[in-house]
N, C-alpha and C positions, 0 to 999 in steps of 0.2 A: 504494500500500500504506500503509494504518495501521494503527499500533499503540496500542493504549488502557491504560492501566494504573490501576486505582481502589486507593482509599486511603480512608482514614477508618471502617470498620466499628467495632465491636467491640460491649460488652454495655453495654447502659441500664437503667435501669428506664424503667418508665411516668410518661409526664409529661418523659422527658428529653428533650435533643439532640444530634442528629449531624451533621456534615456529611461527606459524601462528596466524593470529587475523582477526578478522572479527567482523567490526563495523556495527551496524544496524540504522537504522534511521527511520521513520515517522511512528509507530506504536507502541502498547504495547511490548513490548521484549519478557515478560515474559509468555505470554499465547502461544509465541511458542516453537516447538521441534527445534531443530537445530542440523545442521548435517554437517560434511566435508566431500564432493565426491574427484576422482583424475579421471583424464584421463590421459591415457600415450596413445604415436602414434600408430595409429592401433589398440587401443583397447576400450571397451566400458567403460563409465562411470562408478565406482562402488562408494558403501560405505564405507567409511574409517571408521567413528567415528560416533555417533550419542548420542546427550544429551536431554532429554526429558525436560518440562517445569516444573519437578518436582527433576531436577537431576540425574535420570535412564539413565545411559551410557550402550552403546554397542560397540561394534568393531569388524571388520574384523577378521578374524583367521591370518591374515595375517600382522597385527600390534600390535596384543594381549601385552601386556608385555613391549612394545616399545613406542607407541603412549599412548597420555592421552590428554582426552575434556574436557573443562569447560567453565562454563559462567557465566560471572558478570553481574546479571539482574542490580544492579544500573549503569554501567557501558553501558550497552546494548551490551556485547559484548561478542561474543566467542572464544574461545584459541583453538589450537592443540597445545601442545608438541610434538614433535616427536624426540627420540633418537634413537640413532645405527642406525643410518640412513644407507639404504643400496641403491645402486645404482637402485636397479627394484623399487623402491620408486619414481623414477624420475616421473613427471607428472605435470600436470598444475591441481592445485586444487580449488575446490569449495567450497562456504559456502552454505548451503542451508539453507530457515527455512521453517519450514510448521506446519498447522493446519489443520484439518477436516475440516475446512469449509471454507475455502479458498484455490485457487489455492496457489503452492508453489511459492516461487521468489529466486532467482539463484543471487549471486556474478560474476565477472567478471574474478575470477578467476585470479591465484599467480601460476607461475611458483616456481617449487622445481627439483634443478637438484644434483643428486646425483655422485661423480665423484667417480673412481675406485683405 
């Protein structure tokens, strides 16, 4: 079992930055992949970011260049950066982690509102 908890949201304007975190708790950290989803209104969850349990980053074509993931295994914890923050970035976002052999387990999710 883990527990995820993010931190860092709040309001920007465009051109700012934020960083999000996401602290883990009651399991190994480090045997899992971890990943930031967003959901904006009306539209379906996607993947923002994703860090492997080995450091293998991925990203959106859509944050390429702007956003960056990382994760402090002694810390248990993963980071988004996200600059040049742009308004269609607005969403409530997710930490997610996951393994093969386990069902995934979801954060509660951190509003990021992006103003114009």
């Amino acid at each position: 079992q883990v527990q995820l908890v993010e931190s860092g949201g709040g309001l920007v304007q465009a051109g700012g930055s934020l960083r999000l975190s996401c602290a883990a708790s009651g399991s190994t950290f480090s045997i899992y992949h971890m990943a930031w989803y967003r959901q904006a209104p009306g539209k379906q969850r996607e993947l923002v970011a994703a860090i492997s349990s080995v450091g293998k980053t991925n990203y959106a074509d859509s944050v390429k260049g702007r956003f960056t993931i990382s994760r402090d295994n002694g810390k248990n914890t993963v980071y988004l950066q996200m600059d040049s923050l742009k308004p269609e970035d607005t969403a409530v976002y997710y930490c997610n982690a996951n393994n093969p052999l386990v069902n995934p387990y979801w954060g509660q999710g951190t509003q990021v509102t992006v103003s114009s």
